[in-house]
C-alpha positions in Angstrom: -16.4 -33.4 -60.8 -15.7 -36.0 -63.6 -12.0 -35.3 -64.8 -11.4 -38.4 -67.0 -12.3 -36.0 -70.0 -10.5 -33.1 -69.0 -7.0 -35.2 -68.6 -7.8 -37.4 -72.1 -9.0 -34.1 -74.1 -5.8 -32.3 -72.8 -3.2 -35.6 -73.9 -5.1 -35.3 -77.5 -4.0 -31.7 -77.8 -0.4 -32.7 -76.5 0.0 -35.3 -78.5 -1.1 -33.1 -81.7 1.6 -30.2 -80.4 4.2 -32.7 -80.2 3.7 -34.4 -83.9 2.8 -30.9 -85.3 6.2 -29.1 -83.3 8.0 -32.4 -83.7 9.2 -32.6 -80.3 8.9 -36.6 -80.5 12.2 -36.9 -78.8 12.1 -34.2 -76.5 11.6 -34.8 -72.8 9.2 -31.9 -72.3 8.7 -32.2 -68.3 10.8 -29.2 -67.2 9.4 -26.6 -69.9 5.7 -27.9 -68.8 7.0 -27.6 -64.8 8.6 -23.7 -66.1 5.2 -22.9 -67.7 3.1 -23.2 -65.3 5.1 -21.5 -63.0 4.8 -18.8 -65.3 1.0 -18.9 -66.0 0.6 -18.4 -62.3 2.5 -15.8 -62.0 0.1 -14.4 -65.0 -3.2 -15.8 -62.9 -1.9 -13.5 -59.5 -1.2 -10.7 -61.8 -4.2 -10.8 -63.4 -6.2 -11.4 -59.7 -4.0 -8.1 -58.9 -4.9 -8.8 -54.9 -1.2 -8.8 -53.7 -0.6 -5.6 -54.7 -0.5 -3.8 -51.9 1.2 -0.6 -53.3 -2.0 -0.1 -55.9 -5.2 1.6 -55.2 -6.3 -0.9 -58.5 -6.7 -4.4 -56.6 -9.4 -5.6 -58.2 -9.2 -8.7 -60.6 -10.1 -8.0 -65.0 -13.2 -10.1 -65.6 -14.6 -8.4 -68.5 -12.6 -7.8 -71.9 -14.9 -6.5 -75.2 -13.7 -7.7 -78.3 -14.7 -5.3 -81.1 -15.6 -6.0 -84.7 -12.1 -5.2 -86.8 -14.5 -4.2 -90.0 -16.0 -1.3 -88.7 -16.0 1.4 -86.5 -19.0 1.4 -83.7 -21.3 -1.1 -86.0 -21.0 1.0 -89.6 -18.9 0.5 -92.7 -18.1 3.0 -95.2 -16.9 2.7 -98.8 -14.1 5.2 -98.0 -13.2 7.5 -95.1 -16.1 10.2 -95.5 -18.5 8.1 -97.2 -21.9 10.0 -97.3 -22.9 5.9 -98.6 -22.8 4.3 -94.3 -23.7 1.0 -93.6 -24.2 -1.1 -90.7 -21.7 -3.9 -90.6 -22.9 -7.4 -92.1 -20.4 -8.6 -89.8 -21.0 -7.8 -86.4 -25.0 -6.8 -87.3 -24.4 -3.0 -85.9 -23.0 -4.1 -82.2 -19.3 -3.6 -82.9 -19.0 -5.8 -80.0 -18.4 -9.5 -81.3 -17.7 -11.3 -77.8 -16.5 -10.8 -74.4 -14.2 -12.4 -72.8 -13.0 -12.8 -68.9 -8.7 -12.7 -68.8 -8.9 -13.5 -65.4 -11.0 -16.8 -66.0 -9.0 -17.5 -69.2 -5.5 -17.3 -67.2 -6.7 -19.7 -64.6 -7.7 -22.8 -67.3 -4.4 -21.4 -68.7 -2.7 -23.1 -65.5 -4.9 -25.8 -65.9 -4.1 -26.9 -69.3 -0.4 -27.5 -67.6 -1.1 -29.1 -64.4 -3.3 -31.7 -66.9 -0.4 -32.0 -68.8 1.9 -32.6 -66.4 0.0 -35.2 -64.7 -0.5 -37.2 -68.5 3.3 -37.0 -68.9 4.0 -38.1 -65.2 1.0 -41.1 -66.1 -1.2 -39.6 -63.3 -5.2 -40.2 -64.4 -8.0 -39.2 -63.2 -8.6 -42.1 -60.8 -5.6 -40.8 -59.0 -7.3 -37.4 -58.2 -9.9 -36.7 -55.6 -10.4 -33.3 -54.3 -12.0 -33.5 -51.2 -9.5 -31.8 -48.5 -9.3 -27.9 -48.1 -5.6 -27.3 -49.2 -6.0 -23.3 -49.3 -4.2 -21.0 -47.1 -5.5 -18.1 -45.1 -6.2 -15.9 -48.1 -5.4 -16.6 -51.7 -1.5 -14.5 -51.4 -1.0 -17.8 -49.0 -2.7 -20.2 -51.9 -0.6 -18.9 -54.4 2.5 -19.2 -52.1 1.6 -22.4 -51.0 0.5 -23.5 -54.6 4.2 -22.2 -56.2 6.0 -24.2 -53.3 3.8 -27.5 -54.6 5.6 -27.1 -57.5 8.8 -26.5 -56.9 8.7 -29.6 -55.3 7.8 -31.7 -57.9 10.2 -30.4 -59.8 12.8 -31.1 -56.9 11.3 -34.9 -56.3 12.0 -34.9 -60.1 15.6 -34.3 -60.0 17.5 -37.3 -61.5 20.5 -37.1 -58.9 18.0 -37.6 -55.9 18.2 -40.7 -53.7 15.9 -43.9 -55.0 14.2 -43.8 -51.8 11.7 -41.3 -53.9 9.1 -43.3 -55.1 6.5 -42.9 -58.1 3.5 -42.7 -55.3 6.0 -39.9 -53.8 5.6 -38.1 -56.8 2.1 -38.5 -57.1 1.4 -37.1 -53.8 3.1 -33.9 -54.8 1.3 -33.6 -57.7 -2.0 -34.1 -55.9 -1.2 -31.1 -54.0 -0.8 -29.4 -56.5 -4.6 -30.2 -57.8 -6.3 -30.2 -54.7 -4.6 -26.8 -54.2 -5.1 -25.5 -57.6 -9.2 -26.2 -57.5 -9.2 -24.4 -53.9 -7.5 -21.4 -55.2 -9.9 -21.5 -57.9 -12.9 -22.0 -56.1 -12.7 -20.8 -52.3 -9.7 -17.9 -52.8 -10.7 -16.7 -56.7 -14.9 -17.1 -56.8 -14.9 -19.2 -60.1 -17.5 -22.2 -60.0 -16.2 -25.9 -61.3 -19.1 -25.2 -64.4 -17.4 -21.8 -65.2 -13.7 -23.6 -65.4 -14.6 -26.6 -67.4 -16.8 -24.7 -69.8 -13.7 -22.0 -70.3 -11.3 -24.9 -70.4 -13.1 -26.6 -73.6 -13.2 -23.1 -74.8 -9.7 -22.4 -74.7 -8.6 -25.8 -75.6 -10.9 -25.6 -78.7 -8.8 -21.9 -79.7 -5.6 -24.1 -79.1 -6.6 -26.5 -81.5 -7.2 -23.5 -84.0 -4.1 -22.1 -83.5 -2.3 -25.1 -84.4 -4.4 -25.2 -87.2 -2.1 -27.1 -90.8 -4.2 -26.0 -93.3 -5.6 -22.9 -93.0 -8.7 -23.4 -94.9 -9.1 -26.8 -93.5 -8.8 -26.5 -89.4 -8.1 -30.1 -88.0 -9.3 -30.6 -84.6 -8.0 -34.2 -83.5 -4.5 -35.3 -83.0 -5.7 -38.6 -84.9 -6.5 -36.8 -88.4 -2.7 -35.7 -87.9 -1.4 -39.5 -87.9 -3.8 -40.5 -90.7 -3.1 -38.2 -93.0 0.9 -36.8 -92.6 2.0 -33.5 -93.6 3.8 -34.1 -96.9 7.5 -33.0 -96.4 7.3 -30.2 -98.6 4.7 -28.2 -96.7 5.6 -26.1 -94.0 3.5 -26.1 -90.4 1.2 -22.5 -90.3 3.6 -20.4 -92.6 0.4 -18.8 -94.5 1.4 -16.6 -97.9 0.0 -13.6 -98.1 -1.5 -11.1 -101.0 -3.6 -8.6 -101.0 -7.0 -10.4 -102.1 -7.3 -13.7 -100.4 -4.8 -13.4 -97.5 -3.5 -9.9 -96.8 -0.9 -9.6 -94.0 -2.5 -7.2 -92.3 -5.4 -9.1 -91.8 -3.5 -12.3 -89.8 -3.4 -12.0 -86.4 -0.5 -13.8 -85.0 -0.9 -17.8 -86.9 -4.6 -17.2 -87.6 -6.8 -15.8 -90.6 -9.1 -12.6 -89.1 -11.3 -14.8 -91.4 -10.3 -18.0 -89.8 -11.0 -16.3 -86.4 -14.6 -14.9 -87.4 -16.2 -18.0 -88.4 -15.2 -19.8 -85.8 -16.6 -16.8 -83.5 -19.6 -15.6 -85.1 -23.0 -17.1 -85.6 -23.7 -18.9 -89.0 -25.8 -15.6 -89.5 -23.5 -13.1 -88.6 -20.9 -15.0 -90.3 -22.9 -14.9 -93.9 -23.9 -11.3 -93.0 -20.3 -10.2 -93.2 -19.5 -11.9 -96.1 -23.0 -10.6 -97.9 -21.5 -6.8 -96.1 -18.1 -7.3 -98.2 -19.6 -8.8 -101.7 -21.7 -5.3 -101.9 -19.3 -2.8 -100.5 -16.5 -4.2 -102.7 -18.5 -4.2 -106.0 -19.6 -0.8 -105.2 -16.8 0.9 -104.8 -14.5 -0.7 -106.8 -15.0 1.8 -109.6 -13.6 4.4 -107.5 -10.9 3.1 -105.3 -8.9 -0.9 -106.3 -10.5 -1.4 -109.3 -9.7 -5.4 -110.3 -8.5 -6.4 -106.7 -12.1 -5.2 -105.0 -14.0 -7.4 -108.0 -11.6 -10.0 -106.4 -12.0 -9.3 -103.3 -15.7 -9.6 -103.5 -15.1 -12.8 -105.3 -13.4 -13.9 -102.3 -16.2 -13.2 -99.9 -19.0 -14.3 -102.5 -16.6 -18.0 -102.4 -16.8 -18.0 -98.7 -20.5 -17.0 -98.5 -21.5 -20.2 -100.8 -19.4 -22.2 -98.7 -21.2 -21.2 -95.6 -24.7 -21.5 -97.1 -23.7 -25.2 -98.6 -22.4 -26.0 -95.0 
């Protein structure tokens, strides 16, 4: 279990939160202590095992994330188009991923507990999960785990006596660890390979999210310090029109478009586009007129960047 990575990949996408947010003088300790009690609370709930009043006890593994350009794998020009198509974007399987809420709520916890420990200047030569810190049953982890750290968050407290000590504190928190990867791996069935894979996953969407530019995703913290945001530029606050960037298509503070290319294969990705170009030429004598020729402009752009990529 080599964390070194896992604590100096999560401080790079701190450090790019707290530039990008501009929280430099903000003590963020207690939010970060708050937030991961919350995210477990989110992780049981998902697990849904202490739910004794529910027939439904069994954890959500599996989530299918459909195409948003079609409807079971084909495209039509217009509702009740005898001219059907199967999706350039999806290829016909309507399903683009899948995805397991129950894995992706545990790294969620992790991503805090890393950051915690970077903020409290724990490293990974600190850590070293070799005792069986689980209770009985995973209800006892997650008790046991939420006590963990509520006491860090006590042995925080600034009106506490100075007989707490740093290695006091770092104790605590390698409780909390030790007790986190037991729940994780005894109590909730996941494998170290499944977590780390997930967490680079999900810490890879975080970077996305956070995204400046929209046509220009930055992945490193450093890029950030090299090349400032110039003052008159807002952080994610994308414009909007019907051709290039229509509302409806932004999920939350990223492009649908944004969200597909990083998804999708090269292929699939060029497929889509190729999809669009056609259906928007075709029908744009019958329906938009100059805003479909645009539109297909639009994907015929983003279709030559692919191929020159």
């Amino acid at each position: 279990m080599n964390l070194q990575p896992l604590f100096e990949t999560q401080a790079k996408l701190d450090k790019r939160i707290v530039v990008q947010k501009e929280l430099e003088e903000q003590d963020l300790l207690d939010k970060k202590i708050l937030a991961l009690q919350v995210e477990l609370g989110e992780l049981a709930n998902e697990w849904r095992g202490f739910k004794f009043w529910s027939e439904d006890q069994e954890p959500r593994t599996k989530i299918e994330h459909l195409c948003p350009y079609c409807y079971q794998g084909k495209v039509e020009d217009y509702p009740g188009s005898p001219n059907v198509e199967t999706c350039g974007s999806c290829n016909g399987d309507y399903v683009i991923r899948e995805s397991n809420p129950f894995l992706e709520e545990y790294v969620d916890c992790l991503h805090f507990i890393l950051s915690i420990g970077n903020d409290l200047g724990i490293t990974h030569e600190n850590i070293c999960v070799e005792d069986d810190l689980t209770g009985i049953n995973a209800t006892e982890t997650f008790n046991i785990l939420f006590s963990h750290v509520s006491g860090l968050h006590t042995l925080l407290d600034v009106n506490l006596p100075a007989t707490v000590t740093d290695e006091d504190i770092k104790d605590v928190y390698h409780d909390i660890f030790e007790c986190f990867i037991g729940l994780g791996e005894a109590d909730l069935g996941f494998t170290w390979e499944q977590i780390e894979q997930s967490y680079y996953e999900k810490n890879k969407i975080n970077h996305n999210r956070l995204s400046i530019y929209k046509s220009n995703p930055i992945y490193d913290y450093e890029v950030i310090e090299k090349h400032p945001v110039p003052d008159n530029i807002s952080y994610w606050e994308p414009a909007t029109d019907n051709v290039t960037n229509p509302s409806h298509y932004i999920n939350g503070n990223i492009e649908t478009i944004d969200y597909l290319k990083d998804t999708l294969s090269k292929e699939q990705y060029e497929g889509f586009c190729r999809g669009n170009v056609l259906k928007y030429i075709s029908r744009y004598p019958h329906k938009n007129g100059v805003e479909d020729l645009n539109k297909a402009k639009t994907y015929l752009e983003w279709l030559i960047e692919s191929v020159k990529e």
